[in-house]
C-alpha positions in Angstrom: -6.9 7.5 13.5 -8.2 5.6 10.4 -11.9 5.6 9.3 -12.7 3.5 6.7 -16.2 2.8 5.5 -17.1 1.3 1.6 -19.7 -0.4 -0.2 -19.9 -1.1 -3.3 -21.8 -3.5 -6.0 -18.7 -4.7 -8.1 -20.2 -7.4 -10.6 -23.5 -8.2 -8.5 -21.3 -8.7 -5.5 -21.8 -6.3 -2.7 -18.1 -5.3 -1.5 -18.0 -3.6 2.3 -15.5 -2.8 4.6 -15.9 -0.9 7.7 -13.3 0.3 10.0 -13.0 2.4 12.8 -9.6 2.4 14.7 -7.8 5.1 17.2 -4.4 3.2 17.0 -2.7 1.7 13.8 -2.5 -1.8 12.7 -1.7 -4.0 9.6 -5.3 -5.0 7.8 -4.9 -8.0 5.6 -8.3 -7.5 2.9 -8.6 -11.5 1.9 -10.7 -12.8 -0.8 -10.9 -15.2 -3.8 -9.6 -13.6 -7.7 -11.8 -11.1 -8.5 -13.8 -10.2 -6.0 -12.6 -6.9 -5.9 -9.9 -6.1 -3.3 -7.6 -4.3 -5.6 -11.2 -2.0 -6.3 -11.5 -1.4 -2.7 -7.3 -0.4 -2.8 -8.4 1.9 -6.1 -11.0 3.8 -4.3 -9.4 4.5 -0.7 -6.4 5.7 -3.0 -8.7 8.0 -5.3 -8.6 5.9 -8.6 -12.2 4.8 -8.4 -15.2 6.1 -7.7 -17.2 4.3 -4.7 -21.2 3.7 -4.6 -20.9 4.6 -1.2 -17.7 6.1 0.9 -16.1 7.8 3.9 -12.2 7.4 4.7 -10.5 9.7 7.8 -7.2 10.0 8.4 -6.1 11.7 11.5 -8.2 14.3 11.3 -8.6 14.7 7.6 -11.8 13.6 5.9 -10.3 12.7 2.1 -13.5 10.7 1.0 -17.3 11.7 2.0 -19.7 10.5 -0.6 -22.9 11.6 1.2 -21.1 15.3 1.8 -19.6 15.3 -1.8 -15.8 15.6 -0.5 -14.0 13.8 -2.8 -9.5 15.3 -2.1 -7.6 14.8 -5.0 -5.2 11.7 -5.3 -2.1 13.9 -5.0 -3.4 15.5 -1.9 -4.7 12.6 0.1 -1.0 11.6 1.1 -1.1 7.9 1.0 1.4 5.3 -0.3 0.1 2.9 -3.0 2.5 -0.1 -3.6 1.3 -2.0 -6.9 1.2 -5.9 -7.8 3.6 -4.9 -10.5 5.5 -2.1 -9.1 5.3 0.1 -11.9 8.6 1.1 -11.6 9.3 3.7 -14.5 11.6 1.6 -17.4 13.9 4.5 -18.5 14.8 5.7 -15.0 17.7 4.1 -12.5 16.3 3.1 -9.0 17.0 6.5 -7.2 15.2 8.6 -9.8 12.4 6.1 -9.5 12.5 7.0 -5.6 12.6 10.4 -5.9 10.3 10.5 -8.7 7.7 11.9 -6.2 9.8 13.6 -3.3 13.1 15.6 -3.4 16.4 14.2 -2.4 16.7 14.7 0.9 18.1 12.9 4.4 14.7 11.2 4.2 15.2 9.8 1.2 18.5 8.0 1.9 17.5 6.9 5.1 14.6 4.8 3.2 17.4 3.6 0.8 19.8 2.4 3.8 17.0 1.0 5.7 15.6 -1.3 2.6 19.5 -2.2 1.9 19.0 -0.6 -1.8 22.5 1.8 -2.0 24.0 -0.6 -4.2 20.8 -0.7 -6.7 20.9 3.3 -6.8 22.1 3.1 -10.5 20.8 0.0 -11.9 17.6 -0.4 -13.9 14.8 -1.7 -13.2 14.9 -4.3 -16.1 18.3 -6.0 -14.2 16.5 -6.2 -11.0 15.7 -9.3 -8.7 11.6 -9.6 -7.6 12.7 -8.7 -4.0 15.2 -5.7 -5.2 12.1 -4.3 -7.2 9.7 -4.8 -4.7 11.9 -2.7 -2.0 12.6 -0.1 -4.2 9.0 0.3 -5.4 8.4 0.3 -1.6 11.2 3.1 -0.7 8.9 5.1 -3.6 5.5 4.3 -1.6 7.6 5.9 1.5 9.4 8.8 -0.4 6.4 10.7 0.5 6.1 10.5 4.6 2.3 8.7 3.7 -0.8 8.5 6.5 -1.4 5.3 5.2 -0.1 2.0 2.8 -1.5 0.6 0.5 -0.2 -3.0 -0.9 -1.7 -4.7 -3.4 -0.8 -8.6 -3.6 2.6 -7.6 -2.1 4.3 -11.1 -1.4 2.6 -12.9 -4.6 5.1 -12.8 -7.0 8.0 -13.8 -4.4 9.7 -17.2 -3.7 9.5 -18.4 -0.1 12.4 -17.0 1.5 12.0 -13.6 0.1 8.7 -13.5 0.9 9.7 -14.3 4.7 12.2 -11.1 4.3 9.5 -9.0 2.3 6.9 -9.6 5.5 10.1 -9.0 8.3 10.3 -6.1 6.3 6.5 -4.7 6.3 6.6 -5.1 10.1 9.4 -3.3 11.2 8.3 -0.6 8.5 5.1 -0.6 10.7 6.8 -0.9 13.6 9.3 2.1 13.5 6.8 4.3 11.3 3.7 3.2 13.3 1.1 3.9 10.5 -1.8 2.1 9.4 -0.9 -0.5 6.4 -3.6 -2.5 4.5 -2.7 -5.2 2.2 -4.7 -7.1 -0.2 -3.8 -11.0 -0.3 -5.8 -14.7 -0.8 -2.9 -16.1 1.4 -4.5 -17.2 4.3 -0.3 -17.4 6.1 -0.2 -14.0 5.1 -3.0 -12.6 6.4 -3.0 -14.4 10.1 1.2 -14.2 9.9 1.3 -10.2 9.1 -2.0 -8.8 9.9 -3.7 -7.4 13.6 -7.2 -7.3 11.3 -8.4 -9.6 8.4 -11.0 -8.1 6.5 -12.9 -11.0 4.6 -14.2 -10.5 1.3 -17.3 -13.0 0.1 
């Protein structure tokens, strides 16, 4: 179950999104630069404060403006992949994995299934877009999240990884069967990946 309603005046512009759904899907949030779909990302996550706000998940209520219930970021078990990874500098790919979970059979599952063994021990400074993006991702995972977050996720790609970055999103939907919303202006994207685009005007 996801439950998802926001508005909110971002630079005279009145942002809303409403969602009500019993079975996950992929949500594509489109819009021109600026408009303020990484702010909507930033306030389902907890980062910023919403005029107006309820999000559900399952059963848990993690955001209720009008009731005051506000769960702290850490506590509201949901993945949040960034444009730019923010993948720590000074740590090798599996401590930036496991930077939020312990090692465990979870873990390196996640690394098998994103075909990142052989990047365990590099840095992220001698990685590839597409290597960074999937081990950023197998950090967004780490955790066993409700829900995905993925801000711009395919912008920074060339074609073909892009192609292999989307394959990839879906079967991660597919086998995990859990909500995912991504933020794009790519109209392919959002009517190749998503069951639901959200427009933003």
């Amino acid at each position: 179950m996801l439950k998802i309603y926001l508005s909110h005046l971002l630079n005279n512009n009145l942002l809303e999104v409403n969602i009500d759904d019993d079975t996950p899907k992929i949500y594509a949030i489109k819009g021109s630069s600026g408009i303020g779909k990484t702010t909507l990302l930033n306030i389902i996550a907890g980062l910023k404060p919403a005029d107006k706000a309820f999000v559900q998940l399952k059963e848990r209520i993690i955001l209720d403006s009008e009731h005051e219930i506000d769960v702290k970021i850490q506590k509201r078990n949901i993945g949040y992949l960034f444009q730019d990874y923010q993948l720590f500098p000074n740590m090798d790919v599996y401590h930036n994995i496991t930077f939020m979970a312990e090692p465990s059979e979870h873990i390196d599952s996640l690394i098998k299934q994103l075909n990142i063994n052989h990047l365990k021990k590099q840095y992220p400074i001698r990685l590839s877009g597409g290597e960074a993006q999937r081990v950023a991702l197998a950090r967004t995972l780490s955790t066993k999240p409700d829900l995905i977050l993925l801000d711009e996720p395919f912008s920074s790609l060339d074609d073909a990884t892009k192609e292999e970055s989307m394959t990839l999103v879906r079967s991660i939907f597919d086998e995990w069967q859990i909500p995912i919303i991504f933020v794009t202006h790519s109209n392919y994207e959002a009517t190749s990946l998503a069951h639901e685009v959200i427009h933003l005007t």
